[in-house]
Backbone as JSON, one array per atom type, in Angstrom:
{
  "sequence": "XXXXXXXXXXXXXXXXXXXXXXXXXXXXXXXXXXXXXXXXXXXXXXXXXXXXXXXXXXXXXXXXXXXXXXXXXXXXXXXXXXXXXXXXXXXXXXXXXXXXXXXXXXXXXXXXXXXXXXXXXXXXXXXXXXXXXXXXXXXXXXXXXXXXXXXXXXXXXXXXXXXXXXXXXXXXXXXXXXXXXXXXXXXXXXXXXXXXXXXXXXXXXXXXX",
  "N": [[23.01, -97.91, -20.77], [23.64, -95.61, -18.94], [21.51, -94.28, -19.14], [19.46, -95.49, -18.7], [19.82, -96.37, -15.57], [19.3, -93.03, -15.7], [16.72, -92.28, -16.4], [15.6, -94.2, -14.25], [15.74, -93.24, -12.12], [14.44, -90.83, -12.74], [11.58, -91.77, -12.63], [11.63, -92.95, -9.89], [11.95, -90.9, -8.23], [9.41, -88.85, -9.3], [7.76, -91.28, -8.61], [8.05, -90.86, -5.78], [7.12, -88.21, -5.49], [4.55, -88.18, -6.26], [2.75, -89.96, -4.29], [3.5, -88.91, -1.73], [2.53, -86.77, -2.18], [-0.95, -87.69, -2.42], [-1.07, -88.15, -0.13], [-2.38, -86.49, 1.97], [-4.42, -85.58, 0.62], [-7.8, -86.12, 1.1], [-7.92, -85.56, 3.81], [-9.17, -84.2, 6.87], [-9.61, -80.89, 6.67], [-8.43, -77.45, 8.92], [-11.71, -75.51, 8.85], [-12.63, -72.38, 7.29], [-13.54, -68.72, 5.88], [-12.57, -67.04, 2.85], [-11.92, -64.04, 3.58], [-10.14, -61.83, 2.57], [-8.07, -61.5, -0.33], [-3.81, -61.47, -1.09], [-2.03, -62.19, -3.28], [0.38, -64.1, -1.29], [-1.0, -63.68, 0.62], [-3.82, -63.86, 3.17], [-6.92, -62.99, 4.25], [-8.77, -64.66, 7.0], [-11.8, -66.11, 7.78], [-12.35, -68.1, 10.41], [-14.04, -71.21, 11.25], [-15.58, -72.62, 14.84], [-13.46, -74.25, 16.1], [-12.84, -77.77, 17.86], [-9.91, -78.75, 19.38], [-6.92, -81.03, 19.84], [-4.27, -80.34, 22.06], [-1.05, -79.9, 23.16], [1.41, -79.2, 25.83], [4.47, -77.98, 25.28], [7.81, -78.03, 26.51], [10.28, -77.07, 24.98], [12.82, -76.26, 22.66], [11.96, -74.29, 19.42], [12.46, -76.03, 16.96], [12.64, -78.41, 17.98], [9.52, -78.84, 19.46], [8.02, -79.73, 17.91], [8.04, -81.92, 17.0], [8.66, -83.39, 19.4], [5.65, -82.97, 20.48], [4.52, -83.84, 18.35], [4.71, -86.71, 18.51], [3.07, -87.23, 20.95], [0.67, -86.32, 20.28], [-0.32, -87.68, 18.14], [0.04, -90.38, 19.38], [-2.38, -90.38, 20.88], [-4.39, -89.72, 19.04], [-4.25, -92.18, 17.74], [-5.46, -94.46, 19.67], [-5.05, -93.74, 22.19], [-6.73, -93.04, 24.29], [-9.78, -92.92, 25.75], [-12.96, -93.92, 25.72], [-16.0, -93.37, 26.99], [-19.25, -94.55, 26.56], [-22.72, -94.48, 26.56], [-24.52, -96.87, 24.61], [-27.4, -97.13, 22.55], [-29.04, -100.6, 21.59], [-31.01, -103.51, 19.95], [-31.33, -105.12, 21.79], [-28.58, -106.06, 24.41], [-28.69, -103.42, 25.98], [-25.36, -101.77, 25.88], [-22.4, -100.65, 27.3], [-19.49, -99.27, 26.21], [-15.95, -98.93, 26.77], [-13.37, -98.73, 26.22], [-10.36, -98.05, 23.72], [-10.35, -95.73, 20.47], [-9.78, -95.15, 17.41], [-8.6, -91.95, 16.15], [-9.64, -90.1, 13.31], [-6.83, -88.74, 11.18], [-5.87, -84.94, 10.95], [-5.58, -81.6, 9.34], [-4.43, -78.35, 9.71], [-1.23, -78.9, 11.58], [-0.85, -77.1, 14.22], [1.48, -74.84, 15.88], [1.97, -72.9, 18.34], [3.42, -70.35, 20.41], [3.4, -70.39, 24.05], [4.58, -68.19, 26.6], [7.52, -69.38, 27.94], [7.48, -71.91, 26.32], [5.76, -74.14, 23.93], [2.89, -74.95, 22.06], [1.1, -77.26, 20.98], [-1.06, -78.23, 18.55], [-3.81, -79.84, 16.82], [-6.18, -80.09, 15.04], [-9.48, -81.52, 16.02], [-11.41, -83.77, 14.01], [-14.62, -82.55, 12.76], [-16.83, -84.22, 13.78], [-16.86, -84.76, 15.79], [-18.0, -83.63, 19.32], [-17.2, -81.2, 22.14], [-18.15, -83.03, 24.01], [-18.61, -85.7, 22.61], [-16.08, -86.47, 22.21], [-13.33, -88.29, 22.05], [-11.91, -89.01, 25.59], [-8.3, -88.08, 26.57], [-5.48, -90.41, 27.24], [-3.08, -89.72, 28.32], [-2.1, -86.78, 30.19], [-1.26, -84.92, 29.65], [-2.07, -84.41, 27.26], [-4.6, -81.99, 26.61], [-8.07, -81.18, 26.1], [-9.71, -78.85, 23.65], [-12.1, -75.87, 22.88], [-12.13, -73.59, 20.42], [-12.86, -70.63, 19.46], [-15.07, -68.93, 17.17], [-12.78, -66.91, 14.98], [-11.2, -64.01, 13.33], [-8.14, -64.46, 10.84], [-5.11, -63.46, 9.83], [-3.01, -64.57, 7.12], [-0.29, -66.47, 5.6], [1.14, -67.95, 2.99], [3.79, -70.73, 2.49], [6.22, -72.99, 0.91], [8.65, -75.3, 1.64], [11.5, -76.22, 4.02], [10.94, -76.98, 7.69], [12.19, -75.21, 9.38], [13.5, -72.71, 12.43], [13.95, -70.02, 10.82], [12.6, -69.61, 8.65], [10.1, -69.9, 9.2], [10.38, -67.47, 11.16], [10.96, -65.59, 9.19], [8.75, -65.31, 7.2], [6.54, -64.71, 9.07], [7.48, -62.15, 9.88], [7.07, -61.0, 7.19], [4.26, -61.59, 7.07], [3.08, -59.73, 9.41], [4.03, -57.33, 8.81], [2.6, -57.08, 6.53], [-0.35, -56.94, 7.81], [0.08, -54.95, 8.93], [0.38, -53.0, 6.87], [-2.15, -53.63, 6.12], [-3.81, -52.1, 7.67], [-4.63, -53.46, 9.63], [-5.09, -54.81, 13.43], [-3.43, -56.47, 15.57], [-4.18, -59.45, 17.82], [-3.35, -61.56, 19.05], [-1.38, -64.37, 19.26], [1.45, -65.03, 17.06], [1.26, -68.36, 15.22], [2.59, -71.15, 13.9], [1.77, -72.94, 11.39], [1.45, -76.67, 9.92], [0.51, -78.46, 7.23], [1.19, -80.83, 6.11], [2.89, -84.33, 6.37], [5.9, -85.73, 8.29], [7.71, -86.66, 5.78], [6.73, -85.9, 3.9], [8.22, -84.17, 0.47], [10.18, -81.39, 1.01], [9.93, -79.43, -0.68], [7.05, -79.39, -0.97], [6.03, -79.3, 0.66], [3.16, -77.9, 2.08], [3.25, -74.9, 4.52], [2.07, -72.6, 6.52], [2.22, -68.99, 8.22], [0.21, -67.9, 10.59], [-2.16, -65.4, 12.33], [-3.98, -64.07, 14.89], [-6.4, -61.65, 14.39], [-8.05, -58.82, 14.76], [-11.43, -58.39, 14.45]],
  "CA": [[23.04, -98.27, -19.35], [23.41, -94.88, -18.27], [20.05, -93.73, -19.56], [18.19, -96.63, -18.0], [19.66, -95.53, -14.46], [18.69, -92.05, -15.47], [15.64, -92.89, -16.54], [14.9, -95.35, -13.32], [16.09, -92.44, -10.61], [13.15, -90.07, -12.8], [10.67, -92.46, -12.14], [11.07, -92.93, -8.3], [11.26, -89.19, -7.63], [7.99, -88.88, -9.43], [6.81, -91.79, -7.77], [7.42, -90.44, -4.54], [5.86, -87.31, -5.12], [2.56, -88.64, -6.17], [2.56, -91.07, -3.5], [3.83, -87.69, -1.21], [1.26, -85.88, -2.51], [-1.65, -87.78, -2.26], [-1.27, -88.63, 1.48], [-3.36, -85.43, 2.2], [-5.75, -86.17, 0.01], [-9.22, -86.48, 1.98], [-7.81, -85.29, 5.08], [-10.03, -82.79, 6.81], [-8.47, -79.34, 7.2], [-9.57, -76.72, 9.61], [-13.03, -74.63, 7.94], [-12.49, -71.16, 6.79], [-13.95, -68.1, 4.46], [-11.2, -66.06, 2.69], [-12.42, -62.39, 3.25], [-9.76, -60.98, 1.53], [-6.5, -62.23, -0.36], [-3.78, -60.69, -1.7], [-0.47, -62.68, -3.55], [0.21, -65.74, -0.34], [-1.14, -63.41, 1.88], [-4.88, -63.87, 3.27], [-7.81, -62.57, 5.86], [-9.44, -65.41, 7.18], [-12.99, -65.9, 9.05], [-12.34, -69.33, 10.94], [-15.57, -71.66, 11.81], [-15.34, -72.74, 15.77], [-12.6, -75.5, 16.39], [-12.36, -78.22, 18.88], [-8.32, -78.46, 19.46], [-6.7, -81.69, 20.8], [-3.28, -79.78, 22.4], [-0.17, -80.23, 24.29], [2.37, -77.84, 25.77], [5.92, -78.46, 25.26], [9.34, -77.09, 27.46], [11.6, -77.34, 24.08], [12.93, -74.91, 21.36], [11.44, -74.29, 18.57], [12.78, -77.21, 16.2], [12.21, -79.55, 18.61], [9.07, -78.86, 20.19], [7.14, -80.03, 17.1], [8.9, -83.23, 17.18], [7.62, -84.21, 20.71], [4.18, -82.67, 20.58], [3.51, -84.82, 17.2], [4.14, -88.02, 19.0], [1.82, -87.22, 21.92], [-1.05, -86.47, 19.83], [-0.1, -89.05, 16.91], [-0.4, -91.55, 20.07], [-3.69, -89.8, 21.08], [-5.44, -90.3, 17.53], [-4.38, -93.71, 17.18], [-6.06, -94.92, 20.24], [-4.49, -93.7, 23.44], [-7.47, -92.22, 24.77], [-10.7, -93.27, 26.54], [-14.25, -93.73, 25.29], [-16.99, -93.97, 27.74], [-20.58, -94.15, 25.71], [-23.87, -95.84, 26.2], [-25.3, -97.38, 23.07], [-28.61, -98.05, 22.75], [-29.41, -101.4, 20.64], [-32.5, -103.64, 20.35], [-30.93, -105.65, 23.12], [-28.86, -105.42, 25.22], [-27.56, -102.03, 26.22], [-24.05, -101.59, 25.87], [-21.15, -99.8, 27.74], [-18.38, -99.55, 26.45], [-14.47, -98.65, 27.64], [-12.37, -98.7, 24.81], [-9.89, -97.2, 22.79], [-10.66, -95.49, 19.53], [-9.29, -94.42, 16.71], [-9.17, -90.93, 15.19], [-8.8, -89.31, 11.97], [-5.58, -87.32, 11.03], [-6.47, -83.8, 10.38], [-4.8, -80.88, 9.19], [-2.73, -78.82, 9.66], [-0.62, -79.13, 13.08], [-0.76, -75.84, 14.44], [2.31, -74.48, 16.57], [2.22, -71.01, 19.09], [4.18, -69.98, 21.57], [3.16, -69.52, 24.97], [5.07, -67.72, 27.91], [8.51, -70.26, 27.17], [6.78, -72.9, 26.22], [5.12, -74.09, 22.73], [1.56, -74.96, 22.46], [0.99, -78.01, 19.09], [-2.95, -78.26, 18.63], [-4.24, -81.27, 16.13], [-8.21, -79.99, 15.0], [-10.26, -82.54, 16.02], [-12.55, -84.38, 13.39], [-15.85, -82.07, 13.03], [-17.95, -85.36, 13.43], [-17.14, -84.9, 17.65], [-18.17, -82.96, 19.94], [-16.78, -81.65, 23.27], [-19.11, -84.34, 24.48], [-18.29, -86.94, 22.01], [-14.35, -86.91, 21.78], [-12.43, -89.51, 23.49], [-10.75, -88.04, 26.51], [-7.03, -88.41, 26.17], [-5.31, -91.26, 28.3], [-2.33, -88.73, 28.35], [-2.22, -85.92, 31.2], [-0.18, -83.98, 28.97], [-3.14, -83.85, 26.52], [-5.76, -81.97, 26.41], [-9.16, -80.84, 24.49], [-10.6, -77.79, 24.1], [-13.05, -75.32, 21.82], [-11.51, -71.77, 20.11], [-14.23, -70.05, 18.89], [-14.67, -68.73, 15.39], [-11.98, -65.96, 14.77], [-10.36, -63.6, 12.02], [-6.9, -64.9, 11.28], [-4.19, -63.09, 9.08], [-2.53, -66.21, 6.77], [0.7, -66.02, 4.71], [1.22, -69.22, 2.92], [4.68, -71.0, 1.92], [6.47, -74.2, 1.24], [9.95, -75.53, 2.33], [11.4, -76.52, 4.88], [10.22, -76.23, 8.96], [12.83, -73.91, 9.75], [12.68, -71.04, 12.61], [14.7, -68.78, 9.77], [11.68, -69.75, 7.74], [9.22, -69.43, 10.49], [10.1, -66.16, 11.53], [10.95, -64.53, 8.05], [7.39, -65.15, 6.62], [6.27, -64.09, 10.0], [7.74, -60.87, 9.39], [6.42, -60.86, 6.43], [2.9, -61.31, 7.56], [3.31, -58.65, 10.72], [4.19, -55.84, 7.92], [1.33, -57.34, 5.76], [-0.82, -56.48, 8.96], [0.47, -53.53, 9.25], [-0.12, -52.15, 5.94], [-3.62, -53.3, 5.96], [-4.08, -51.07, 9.09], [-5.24, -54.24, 10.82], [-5.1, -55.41, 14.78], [-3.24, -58.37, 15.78], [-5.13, -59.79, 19.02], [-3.07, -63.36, 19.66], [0.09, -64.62, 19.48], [1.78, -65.72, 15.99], [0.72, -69.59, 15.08], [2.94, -72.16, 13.01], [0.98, -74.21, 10.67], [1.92, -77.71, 9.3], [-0.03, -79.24, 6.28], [2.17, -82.14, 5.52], [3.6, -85.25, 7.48], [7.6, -85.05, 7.81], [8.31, -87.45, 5.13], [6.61, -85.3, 2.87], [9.44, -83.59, 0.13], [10.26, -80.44, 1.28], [9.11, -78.37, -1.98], [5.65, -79.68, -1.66], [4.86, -78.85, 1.62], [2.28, -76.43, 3.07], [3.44, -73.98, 5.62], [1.68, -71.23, 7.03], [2.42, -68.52, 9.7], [-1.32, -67.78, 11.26], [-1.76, -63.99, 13.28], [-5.32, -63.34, 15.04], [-6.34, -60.19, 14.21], [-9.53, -58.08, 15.27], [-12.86, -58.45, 13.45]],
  "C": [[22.86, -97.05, -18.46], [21.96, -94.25, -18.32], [19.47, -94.23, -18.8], [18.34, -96.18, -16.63], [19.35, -94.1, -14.46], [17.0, -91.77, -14.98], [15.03, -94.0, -15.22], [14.33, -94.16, -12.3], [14.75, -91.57, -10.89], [11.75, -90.76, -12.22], [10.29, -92.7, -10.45], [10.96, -91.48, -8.08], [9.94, -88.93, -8.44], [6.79, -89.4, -8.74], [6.55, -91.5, -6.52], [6.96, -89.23, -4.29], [4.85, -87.31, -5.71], [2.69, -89.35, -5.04], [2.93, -90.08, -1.9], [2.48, -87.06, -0.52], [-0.14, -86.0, -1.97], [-1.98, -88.23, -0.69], [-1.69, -87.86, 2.33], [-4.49, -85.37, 1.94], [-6.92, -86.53, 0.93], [-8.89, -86.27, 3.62], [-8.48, -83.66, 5.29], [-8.97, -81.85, 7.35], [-9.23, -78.34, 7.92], [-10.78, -75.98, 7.81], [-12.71, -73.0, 8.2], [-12.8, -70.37, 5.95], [-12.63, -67.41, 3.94], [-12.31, -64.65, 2.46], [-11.52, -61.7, 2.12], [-8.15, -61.9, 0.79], [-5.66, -61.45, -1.66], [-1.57, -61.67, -2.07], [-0.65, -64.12, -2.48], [-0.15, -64.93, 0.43], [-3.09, -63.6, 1.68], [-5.94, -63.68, 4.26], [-8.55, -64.08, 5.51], [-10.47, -65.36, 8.3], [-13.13, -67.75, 9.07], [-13.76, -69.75, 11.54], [-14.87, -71.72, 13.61], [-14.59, -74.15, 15.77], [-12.75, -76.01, 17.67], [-10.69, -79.27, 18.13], [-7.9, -80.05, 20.41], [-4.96, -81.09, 21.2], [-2.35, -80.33, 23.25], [1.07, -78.76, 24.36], [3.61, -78.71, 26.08], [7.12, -77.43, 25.74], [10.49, -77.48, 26.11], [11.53, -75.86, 23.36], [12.08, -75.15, 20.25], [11.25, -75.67, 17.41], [12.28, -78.63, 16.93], [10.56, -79.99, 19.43], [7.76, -79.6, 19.48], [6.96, -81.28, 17.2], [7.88, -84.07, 18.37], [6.12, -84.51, 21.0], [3.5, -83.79, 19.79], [3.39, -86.28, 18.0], [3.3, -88.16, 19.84], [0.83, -87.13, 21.39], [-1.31, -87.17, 18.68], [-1.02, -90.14, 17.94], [-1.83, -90.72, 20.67], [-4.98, -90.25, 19.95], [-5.48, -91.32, 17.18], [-4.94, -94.78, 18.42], [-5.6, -94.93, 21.93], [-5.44, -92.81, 24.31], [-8.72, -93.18, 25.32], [-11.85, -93.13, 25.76], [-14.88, -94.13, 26.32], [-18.64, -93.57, 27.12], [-21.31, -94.8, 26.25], [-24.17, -95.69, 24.78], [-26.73, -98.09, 22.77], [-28.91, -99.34, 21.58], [-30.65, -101.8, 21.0], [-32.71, -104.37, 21.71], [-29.95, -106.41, 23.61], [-28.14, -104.0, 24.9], [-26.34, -101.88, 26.46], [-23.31, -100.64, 26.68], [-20.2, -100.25, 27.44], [-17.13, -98.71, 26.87], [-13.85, -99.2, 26.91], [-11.45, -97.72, 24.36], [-10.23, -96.98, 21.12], [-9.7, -94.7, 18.72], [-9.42, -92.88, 15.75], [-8.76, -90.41, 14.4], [-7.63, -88.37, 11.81], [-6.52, -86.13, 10.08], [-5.39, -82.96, 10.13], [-4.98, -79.11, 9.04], [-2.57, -79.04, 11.25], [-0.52, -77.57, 13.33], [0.4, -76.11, 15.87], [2.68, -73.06, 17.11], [2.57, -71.28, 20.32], [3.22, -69.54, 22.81], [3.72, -69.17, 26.47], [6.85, -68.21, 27.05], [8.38, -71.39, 26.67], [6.0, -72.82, 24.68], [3.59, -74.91, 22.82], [1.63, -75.83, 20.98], [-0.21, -78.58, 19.91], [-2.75, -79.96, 17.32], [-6.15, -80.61, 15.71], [-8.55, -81.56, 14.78], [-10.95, -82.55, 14.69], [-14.03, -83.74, 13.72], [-17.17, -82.68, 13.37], [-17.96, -85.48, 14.99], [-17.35, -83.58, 17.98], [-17.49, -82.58, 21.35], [-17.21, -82.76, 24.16], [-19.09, -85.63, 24.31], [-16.74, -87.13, 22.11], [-14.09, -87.29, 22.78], [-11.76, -88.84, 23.97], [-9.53, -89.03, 26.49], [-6.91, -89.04, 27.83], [-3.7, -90.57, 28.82], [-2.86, -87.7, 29.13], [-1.72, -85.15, 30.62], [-1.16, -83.4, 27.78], [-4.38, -83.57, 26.57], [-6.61, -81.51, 25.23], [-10.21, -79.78, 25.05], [-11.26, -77.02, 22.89], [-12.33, -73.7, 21.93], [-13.21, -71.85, 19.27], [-14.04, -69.56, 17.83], [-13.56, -67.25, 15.71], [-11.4, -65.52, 13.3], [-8.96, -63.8, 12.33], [-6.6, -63.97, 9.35], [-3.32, -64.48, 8.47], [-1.58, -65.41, 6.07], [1.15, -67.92, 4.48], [2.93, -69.57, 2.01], [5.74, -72.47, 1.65], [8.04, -74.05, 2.11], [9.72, -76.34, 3.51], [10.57, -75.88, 6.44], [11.18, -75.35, 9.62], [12.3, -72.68, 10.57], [12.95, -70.36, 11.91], [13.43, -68.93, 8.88], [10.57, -69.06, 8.08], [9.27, -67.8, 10.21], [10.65, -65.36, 10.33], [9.35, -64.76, 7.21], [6.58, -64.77, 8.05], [6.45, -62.5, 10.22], [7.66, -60.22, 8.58], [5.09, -60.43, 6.36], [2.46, -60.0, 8.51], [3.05, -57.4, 9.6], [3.05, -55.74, 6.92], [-0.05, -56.54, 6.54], [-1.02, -54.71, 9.09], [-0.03, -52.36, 8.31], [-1.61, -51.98, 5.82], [-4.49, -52.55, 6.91], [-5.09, -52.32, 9.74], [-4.4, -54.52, 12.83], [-4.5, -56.42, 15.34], [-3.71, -58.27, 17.04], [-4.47, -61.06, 19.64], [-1.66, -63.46, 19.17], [0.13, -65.42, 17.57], [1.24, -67.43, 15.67], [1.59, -70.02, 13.89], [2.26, -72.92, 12.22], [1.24, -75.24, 9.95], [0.92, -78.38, 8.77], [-0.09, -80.57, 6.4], [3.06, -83.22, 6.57], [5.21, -85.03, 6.87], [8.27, -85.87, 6.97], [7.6, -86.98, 3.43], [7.59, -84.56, 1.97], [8.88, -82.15, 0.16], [9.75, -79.13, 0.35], [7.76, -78.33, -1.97], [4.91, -79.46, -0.18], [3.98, -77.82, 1.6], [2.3, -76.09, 4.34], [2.59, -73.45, 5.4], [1.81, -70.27, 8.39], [0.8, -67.82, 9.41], [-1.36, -66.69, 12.62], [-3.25, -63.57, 13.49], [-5.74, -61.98, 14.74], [-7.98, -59.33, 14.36], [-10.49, -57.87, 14.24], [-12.69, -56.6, 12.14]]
}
């Protein structure tokens, strides 16, 4: 009897990290070369991103929290489409909401007192094509390609986490006699129901060509 509940409890924790796991699976992630890499640390040469963003008045722990539901409700159809469509006949306008792909990761940087949580758009829009947000709180904008300093780790989202692989990275920096140019960057892989061992963190540090 006791076996069989041993034996049951192995089975769901397995099952829920395949079932965890694969809920990443085919989700696009930003585009990047690795110039150099060394242990979890890594130079990166980023393609050009368009960013759907919001800025948040919270602390750290919390600011993630809020941001995700604003641009959760953004991707799932809280936004605006205005297109023509040409068919064979007639011509269409429409004024709709659309849905858009989850991407990854969630990026999180500080700016002034304030936190800044991005979302990379789906490479399949353009500033031209992406539905403008029906949210005032969100907007959309284009970073241009950049070299980024990476340090990769799981766990929890912790600032003690945060800012000790952050300080990690900085001294990483440091040794490689590189530049930082931008403000630190949070990175979130994984949705928050993912188990904590299996996420993908990263702290993300611009750094000069």
């Amino acid at each position: 009897m006791v076996r069989n509940k041993i034996l049951l409890v192995i089975v769901l924790v397995l099952s829920s990290i395949l079932l965890t796991s694969c809920f990443s699976v085919g989700i696009e992630k930003a585009k990047y070369t690795v110039i150099s890499k060394e242990g979890n640390f890594e130079v990166r040469q980023y393609q050009p991103q368009i960013v759907a963003e919001t800025i948040v008045d919270s602390d750290f722990d919390k600011a993630g929290n809020i941001a995700f539901r604003r641009l959760f409700d953004y991707i799932s159809g809280n936004n605006r489409t205005k297109e023509s469509i040409s068919m064979t006949a007639p011509v269409n306008q429409s004024n709709e909401s659309e849905k858009i792909s989850m991407t990854a990761p969630v990026n999180q940087q500080k700016s002034e007192d304030k936190w800044v949580v991005s979302f990379l758009v789906p490479s399949k829009y353009t500033l031209e094509t992406i539905p403008e947000p029906l949210d005032s709180n969100v907007t959309i904008r284009e970073i241009p390609s950049q070299t980024i300093a990476a340090v990769r780790y799981s766990g929890t989202w912790s600032k003690k986490r945060y800012e000790s692989h952050k300080s990690k990275l900085e001294q990483f920096i440091s040794d490689k006699e590189l530049q930082i140019i931008g403000e630190p960057i949070f990175a979130r892989y994984d949705p928050p129901f993912q188990l904590w061992f299996l996420r993908r963190n990263e702290v993300l540090i611009p750094v000069k060509e």
